[in-house]
C-alpha positions as CSV (number, residue, x, y, z in Angstrom):
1,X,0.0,0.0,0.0
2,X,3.0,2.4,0.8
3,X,4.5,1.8,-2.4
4,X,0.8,3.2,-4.5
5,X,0.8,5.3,-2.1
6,X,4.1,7.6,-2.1
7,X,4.2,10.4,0.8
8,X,0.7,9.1,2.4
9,X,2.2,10.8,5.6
10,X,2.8,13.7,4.3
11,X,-0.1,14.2,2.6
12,X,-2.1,13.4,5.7
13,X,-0.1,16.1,7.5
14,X,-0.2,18.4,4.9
15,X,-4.3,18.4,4.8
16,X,-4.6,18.5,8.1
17,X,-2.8,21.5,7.8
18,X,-4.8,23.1,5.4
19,X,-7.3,22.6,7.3
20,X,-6.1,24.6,10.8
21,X,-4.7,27.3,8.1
22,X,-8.1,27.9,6.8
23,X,-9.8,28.5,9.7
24,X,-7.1,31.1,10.7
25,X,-7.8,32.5,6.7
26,X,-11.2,32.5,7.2
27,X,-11.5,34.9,10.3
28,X,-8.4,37.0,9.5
29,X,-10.3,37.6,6.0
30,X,-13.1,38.7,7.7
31,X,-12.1,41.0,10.1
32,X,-9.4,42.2,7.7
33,X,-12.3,43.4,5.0
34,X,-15.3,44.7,7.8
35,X,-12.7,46.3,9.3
36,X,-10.1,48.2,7.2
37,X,-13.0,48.0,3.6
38,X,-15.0,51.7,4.0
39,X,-17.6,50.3,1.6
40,X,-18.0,47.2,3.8
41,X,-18.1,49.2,6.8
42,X,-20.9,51.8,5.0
43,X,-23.3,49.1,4.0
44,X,-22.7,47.0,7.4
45,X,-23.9,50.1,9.5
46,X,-26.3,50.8,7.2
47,X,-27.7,47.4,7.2
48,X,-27.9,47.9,11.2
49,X,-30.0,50.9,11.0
50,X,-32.4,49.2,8.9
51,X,-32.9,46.6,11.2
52,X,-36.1,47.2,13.5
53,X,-34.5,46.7,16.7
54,X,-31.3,48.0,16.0
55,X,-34.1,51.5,14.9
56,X,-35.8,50.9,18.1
57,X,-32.2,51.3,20.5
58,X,-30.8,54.2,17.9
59,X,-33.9,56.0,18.8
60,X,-34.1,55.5,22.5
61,X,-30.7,56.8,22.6
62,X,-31.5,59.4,20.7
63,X,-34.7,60.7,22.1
64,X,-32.8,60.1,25.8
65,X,-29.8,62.6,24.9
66,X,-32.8,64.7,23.8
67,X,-34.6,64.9,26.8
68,X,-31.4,65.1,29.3
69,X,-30.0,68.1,26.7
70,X,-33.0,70.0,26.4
71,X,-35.6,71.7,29.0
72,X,-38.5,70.2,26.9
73,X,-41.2,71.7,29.9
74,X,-39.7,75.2,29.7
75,X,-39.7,75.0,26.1
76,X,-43.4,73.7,26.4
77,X,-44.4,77.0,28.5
78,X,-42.4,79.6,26.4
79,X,-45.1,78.4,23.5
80,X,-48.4,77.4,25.3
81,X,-50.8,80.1,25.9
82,X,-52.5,81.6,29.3
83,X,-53.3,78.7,31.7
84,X,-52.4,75.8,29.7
85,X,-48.7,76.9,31.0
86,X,-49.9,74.6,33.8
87,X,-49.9,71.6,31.7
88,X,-46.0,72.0,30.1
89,X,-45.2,69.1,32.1
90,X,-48.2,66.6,31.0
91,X,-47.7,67.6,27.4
92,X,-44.0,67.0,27.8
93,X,-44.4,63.6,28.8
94,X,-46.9,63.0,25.7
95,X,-44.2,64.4,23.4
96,X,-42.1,62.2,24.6
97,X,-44.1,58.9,23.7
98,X,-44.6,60.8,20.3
99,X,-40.7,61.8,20.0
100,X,-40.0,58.1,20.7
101,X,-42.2,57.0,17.4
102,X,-41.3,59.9,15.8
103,X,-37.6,59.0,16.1
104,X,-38.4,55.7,14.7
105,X,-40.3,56.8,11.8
106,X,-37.3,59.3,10.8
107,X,-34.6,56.1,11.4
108,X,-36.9,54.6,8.5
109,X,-36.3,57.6,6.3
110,X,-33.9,57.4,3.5
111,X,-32.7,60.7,4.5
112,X,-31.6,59.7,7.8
113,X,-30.2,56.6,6.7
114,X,-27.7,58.9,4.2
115,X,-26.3,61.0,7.4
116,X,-25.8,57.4,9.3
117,X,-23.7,56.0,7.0
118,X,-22.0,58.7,5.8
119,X,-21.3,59.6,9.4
120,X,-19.6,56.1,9.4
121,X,-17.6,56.3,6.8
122,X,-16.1,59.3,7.5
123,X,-15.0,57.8,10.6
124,X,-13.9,54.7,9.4
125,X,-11.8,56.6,6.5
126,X,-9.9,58.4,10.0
127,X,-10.0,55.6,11.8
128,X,-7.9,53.8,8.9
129,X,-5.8,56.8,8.4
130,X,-5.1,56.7,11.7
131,X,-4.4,53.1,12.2
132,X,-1.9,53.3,9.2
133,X,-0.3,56.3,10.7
134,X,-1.3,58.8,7.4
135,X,-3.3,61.2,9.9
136,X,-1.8,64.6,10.4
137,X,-4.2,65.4,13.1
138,X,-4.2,62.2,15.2
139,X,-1.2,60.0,16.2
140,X,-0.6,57.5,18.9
141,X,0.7,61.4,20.9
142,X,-3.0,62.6,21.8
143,X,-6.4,62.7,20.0
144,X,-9.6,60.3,19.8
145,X,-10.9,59.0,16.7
146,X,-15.2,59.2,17.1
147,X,-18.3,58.5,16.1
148,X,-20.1,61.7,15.6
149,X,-23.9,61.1,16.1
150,X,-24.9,65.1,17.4
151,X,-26.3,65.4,13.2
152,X,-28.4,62.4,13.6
153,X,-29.9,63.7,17.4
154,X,-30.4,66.9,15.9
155,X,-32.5,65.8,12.8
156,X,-34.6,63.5,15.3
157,X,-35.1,66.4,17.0
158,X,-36.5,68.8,14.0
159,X,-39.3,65.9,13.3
160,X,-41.1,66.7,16.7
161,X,-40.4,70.5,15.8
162,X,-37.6,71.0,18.9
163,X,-34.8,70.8,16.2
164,X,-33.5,75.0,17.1
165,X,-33.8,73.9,20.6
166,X,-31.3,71.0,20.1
167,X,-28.8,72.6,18.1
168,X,-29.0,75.8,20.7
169,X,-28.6,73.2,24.0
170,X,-26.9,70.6,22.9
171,X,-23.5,70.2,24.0
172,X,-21.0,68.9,21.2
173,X,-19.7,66.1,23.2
174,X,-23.2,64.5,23.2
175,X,-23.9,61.8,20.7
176,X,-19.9,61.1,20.5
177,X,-19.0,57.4,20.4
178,X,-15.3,57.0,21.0
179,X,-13.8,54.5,18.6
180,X,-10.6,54.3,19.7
181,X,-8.3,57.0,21.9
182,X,-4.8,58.3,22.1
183,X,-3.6,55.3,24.8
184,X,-4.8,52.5,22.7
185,X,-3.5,54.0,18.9
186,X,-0.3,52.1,18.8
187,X,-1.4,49.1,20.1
188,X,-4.3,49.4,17.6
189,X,-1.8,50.0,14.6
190,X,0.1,47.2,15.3
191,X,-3.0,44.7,15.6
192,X,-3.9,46.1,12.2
193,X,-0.1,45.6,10.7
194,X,-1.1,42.2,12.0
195,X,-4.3,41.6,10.5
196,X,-3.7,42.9,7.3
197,X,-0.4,40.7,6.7
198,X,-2.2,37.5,8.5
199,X,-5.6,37.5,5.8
200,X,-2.9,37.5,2.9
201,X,-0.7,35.4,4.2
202,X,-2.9,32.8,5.5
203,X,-5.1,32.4,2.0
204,X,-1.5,31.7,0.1
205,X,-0.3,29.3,2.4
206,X,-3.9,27.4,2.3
207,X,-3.5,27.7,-1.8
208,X,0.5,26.4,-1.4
209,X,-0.8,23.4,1.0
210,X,-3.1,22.5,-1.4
211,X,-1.2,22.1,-4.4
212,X,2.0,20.7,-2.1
213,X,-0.2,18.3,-1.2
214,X,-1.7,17.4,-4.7
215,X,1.9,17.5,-5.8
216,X,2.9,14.9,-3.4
217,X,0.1,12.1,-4.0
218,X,0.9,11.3,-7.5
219,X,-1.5,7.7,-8.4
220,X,-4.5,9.0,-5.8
221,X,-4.2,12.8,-6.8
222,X,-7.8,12.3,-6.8
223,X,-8.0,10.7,-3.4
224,X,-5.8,14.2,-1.9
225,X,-8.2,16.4,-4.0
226,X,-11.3,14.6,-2.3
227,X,-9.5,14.4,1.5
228,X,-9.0,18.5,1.1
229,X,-12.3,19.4,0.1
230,X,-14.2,17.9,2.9
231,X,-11.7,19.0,5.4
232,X,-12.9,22.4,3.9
233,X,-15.7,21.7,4.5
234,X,-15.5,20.7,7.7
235,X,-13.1,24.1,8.7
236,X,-16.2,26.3,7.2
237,X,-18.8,24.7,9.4
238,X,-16.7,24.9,12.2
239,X,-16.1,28.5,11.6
240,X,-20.4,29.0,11.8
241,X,-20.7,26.9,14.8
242,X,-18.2,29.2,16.2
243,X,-19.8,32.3,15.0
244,X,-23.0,31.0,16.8
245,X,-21.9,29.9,19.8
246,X,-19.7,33.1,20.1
247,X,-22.9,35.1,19.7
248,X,-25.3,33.0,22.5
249,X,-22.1,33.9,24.5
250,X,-20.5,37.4,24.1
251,X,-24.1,39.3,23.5
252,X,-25.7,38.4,27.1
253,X,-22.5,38.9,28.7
254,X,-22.0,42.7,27.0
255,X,-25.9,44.0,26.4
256,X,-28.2,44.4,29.1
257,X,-31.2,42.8,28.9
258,X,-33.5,45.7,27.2
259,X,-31.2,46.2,24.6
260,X,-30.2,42.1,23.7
261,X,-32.6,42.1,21.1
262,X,-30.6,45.2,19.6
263,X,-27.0,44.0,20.3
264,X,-28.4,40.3,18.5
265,X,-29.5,41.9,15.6
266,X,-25.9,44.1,15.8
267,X,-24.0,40.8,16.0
268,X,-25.7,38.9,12.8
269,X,-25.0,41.6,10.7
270,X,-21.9,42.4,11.6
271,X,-20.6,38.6,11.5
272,X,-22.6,38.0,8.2
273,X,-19.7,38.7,6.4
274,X,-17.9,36.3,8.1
275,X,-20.7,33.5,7.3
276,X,-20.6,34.6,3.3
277,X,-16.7,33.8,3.4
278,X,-17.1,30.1,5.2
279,X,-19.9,29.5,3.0
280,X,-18.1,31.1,-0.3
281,X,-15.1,27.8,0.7
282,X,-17.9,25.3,1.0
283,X,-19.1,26.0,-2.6
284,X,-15.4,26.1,-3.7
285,X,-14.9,22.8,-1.8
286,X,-17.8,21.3,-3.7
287,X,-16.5,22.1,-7.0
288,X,-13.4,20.2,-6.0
289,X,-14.9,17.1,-4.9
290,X,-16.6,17.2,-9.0
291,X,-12.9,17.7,-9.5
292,X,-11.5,14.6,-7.9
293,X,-14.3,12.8,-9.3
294,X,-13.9,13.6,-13.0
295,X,-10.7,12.8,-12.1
296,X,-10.5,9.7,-10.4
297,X,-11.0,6.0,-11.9
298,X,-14.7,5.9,-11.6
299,X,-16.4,4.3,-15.3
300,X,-18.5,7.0,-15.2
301,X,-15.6,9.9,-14.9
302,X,-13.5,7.8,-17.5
303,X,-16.7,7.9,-19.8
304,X,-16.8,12.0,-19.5
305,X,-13.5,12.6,-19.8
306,X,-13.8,10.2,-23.0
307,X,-16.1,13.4,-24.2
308,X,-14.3,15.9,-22.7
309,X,-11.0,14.8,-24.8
310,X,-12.8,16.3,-28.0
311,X,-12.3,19.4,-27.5
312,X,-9.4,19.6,-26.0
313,X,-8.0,17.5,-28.2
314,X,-8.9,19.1,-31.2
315,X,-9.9,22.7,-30.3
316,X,-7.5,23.0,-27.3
317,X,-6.7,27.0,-28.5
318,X,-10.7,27.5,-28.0
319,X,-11.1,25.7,-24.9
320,X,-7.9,27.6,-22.9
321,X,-9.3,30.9,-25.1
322,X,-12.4,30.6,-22.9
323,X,-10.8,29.3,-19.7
324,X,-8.6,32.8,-19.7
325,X,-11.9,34.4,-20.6
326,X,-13.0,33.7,-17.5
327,X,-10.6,34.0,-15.8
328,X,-9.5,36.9,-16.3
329,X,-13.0,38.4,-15.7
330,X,-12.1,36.4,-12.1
331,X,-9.6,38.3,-11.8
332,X,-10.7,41.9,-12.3
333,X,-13.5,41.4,-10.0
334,X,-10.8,41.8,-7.0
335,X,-8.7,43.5,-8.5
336,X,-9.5,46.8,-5.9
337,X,-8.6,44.7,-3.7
338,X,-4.7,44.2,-3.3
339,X,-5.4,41.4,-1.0
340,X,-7.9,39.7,-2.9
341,X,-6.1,40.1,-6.2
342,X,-3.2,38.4,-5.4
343,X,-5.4,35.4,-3.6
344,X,-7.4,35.3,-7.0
345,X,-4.4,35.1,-9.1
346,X,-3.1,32.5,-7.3
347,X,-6.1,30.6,-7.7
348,X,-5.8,31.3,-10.9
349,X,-2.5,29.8,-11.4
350,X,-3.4,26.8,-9.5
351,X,-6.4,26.2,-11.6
352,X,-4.3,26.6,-15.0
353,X,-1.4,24.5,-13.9
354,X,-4.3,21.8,-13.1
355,X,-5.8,22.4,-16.4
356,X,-2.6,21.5,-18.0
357,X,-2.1,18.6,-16.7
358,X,-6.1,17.4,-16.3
359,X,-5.5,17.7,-20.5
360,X,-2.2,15.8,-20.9
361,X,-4.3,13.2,-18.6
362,X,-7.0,12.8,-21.3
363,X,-4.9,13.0,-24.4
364,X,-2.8,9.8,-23.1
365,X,-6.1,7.6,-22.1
366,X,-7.6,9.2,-25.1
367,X,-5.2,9.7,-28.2
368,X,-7.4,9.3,-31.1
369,X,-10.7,11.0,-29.5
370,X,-13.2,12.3,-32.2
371,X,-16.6,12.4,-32.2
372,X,-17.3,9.3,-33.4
373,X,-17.6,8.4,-29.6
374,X,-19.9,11.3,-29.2
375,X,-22.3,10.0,-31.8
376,X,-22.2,6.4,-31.1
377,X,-23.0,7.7,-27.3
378,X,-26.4,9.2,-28.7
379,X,-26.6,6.8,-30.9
380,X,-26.6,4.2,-27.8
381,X,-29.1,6.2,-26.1
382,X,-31.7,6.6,-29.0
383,X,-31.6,2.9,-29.3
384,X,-32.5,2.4,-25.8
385,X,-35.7,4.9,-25.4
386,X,-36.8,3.2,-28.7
387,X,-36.8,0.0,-27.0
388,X,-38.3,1.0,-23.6
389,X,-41.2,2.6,-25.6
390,X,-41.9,-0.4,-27.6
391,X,-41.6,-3.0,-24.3
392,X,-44.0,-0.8,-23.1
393,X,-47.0,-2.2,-21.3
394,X,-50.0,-1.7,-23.8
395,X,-52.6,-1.4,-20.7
396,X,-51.3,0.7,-17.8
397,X,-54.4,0.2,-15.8
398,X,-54.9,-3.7,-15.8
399,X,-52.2,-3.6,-12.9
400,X,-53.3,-0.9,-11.3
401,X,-54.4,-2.2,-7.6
402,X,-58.0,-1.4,-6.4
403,X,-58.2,1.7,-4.1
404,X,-60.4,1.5,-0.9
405,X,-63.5,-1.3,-1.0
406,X,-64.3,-4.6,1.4
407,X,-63.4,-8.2,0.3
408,X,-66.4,-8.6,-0.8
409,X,-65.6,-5.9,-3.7
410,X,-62.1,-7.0,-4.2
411,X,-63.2,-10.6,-4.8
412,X,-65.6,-9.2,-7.2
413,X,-62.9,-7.4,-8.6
414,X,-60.6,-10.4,-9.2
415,X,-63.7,-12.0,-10.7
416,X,-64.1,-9.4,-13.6
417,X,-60.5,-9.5,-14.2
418,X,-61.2,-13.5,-14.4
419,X,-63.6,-12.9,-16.8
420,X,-61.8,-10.1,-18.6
421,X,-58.9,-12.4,-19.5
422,X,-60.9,-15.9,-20.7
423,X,-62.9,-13.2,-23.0
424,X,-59.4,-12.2,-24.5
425,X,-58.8,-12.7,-28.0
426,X,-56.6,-15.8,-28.0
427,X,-54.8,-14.8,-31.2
428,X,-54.2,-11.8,-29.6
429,X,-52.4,-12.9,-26.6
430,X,-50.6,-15.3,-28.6
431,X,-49.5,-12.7,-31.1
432,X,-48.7,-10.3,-27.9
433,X,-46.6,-13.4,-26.8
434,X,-44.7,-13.9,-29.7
435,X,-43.7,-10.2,-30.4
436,X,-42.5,-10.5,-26.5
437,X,-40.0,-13.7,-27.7
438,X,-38.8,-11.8,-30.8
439,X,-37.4,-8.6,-28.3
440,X,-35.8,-10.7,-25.7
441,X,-34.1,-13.1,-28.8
442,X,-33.2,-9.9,-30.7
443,X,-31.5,-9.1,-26.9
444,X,-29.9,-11.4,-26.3
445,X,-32.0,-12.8,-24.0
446,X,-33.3,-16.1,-25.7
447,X,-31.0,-18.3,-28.1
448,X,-32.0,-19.1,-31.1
449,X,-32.9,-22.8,-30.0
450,X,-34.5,-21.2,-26.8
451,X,-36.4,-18.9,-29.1
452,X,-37.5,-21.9,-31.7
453,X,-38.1,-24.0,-29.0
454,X,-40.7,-21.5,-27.8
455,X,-42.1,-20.1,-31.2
456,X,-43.0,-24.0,-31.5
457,X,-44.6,-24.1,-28.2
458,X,-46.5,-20.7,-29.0
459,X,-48.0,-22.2,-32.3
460,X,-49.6,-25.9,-30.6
């Protein structure tokens, strides 16, 4: 077994490999692009504020700062008239239910949603600058990098017609969410140094393992090609149990209970991205097992690459014409990506170097393919549904069982098929016979001394 199997060690190393590198791929990739992508950052927080709960906290918060900022009941009884004065403080308290719907009504508005996320992205772009030291303004010597939310409390606060009010009373530290400060900057720009060299890293070593590993099995390639998929597999729904368990676990421990639902909804769309990467290898890992099959020594994968040998054969310019077609359109769909561009090209090389070979494979089993194979395949199968139509059985319903009824009806029943058949037509059953012995002896089935021997038998 050693000797068909060369470096079987190595290759079980090597997979297992692949499959801790993945994992470590997978969630460097992950936080590498929600983190340091702007775009990705933009549509996650805008996703957030589109969720109803998620709306539902934003506003609280929102209408809160309001309320704690703003003398809403000497407000009231500047604008109320003569006695109703009295009642600032009762109509203050039914703004406030209003405000609260108010606010969520406004998070709903397309408007508001435009000053959320570009209020995100322009502190992701300085939180990046920062994090790659390109900041003038902030360095790891003093400053804070925030989230400015004062815009979005202010334009909550126009819809229940106290927006002067809030811009007037309103102090500008209100509605600041600190990102990161001054103390934690270099710590944070080295984490991102790490993070960013990690996620490339770890996707080309995966790719290398792979085709090391490939490289080293050569007689059960396929076998390797098999083995790696499904430990991808396996990595990727590891990776989504993780991402599940971590979220039963970190969002109790860092919400309080009136906002969990909020903090939930926070946690699935931030981590979605992570899921669409783990699921993006389990695709990929599925078109590798059809890989090692169409590969391996299976009839069935010798038969297609039987076909597949035509046009590679005989067109091979038009086959690798398309192949680079695609990939090249493969290609320029990361290519804003440094990161991802390089990971796509090396797939890309990978993929060609096993298209080389997957063809010199096919021209030595298949030297002389043309399409005579082709057409003596359909010629095969046109023979085949010809004969299953005419073996077909001339009465579908005689052997159709009874539905619902007593014995007494399916005696009766038996009886009329009884009768049915002694009022057959006995030249017909005999001619129905003999057509029968002509198929199976033109099969194979019958000899032709079995198939005399009964034509004779037929004819008494």
């Amino acid at each position: 077994m050693a000797a068909e199997r060369p470096h079987r060690g190595w290759v079980r190393f090597l997979t297992i490999l692949v499959g801790i590198v993945t994992v470590i791929a997978i969630l460097s990739t992950w936080v590498d692009r929600q983190v340091f992508d702007t775009d990705e950052w933009g549509d996650t927080s805008l996703k957030m504020l589109q969720n109803p709960e998620i709306q539902k906290a934003v506003a609280d918060y929102a209408v809160a700062e309001l309320y704690a900022n703003v003398n809403v009941d000497k407000e009231l009884k500047n604008v109320l008239p003569g006695d109703t004065k009295d009642l600032s403080g009762v109509a203050a308290g039914a703004l406030r239910q209003v405000a609260d719907q108010g606010a969520q009504r406004a998070l709903g508005d397309q408007r508001i949603q435009d000053l959320w996320r570009s209020a995100n992205i322009q502190t992701h772009k300085t939180l990046i600058a920062v994090l790659e030291d390109k900041s003038d303004v902030l360095s790891t010597d003093g400053g804070q990098v925030k989230l400015e939310l004062q815009p979005l409390i202010v334009e909550i606060a126009s819809q229940v017609g106290l927006g002067e009010q809030a811009k007037a009373n309103i102090p500008a530290s209100v509605g600041q969410i600190e990102i990161v400060n001054s103390s934690e900057l270099a710590t944070a720009q080295k984490i991102s140094s790490l993070i960013h060299g990690l996620a490339l890293v770890a996707s080309l070593l995966a790719l290398i393992l792979i085709a090391l590993a490939v490289y080293l099995s050569p007689g059960y390639r396929w076998l390797t090609v098999l083995w790696i998929a499904v430990t991808l597999i396996i990595t990727s729904v590891i990776v989504l149990i993780l991402r599940s368990v971590a979220g039963g676990i970190l969002v109790p421990e860092l919400a309080s209970p009136d906002i969990q639902p909020a903090a939930q909804a926070a946690y699935d769309i931030g981590t979605d991205l992570l899921k669409s990467i783990a699921w993006t290898v389990i695709w990929a890992s599925l078109v590798l097992i059809a890989g090692s099959w169409l590969i391996s020594p299976n009839k069935a994968a010798k038969s297609t690459r039987g076909f597949l040998a035509v046009p590679f054969g005989r067109y091979p310019g038009a086959v690798y014409g398309v192949l680079a077609l695609f990939a090249f359109i493969f290609l320029i769909t990361g290519a804003d990506d440094q990161r991802g561009f390089l990971v796509r090209l090396m797939i890309v090389i990978l993929v060609g170097t096993g298209t080389y070979f997957f063809r010199r494979q096919l021209m030595l089993e298949n030297p002389d393919a043309d399409f005579s194979g082709i057409n003596d395949f359909f010629e095969k199968s046109r023979d085949k549904a010809k004969e299953a139509w005419g073996n077909r059985p001339r009465d579908i319903t005689k052997n159709l069982p009874k539905i619902g009824g007593d014995k007494s009806s399916k005696a009766a029943g038996e009886a009329e098929t009884k009768v049915m058949a002694a009022e057959a037509d006995p030249e017909t059953v005999r001619l129905d016979r003999l057509e029968r012995l002509a198929s199976m002896h033109e099969r194979g089935i019958l000899t032709d001394e079995e198939f005399a021997e009964e034509k004779a038998r037929l004819r008494k």
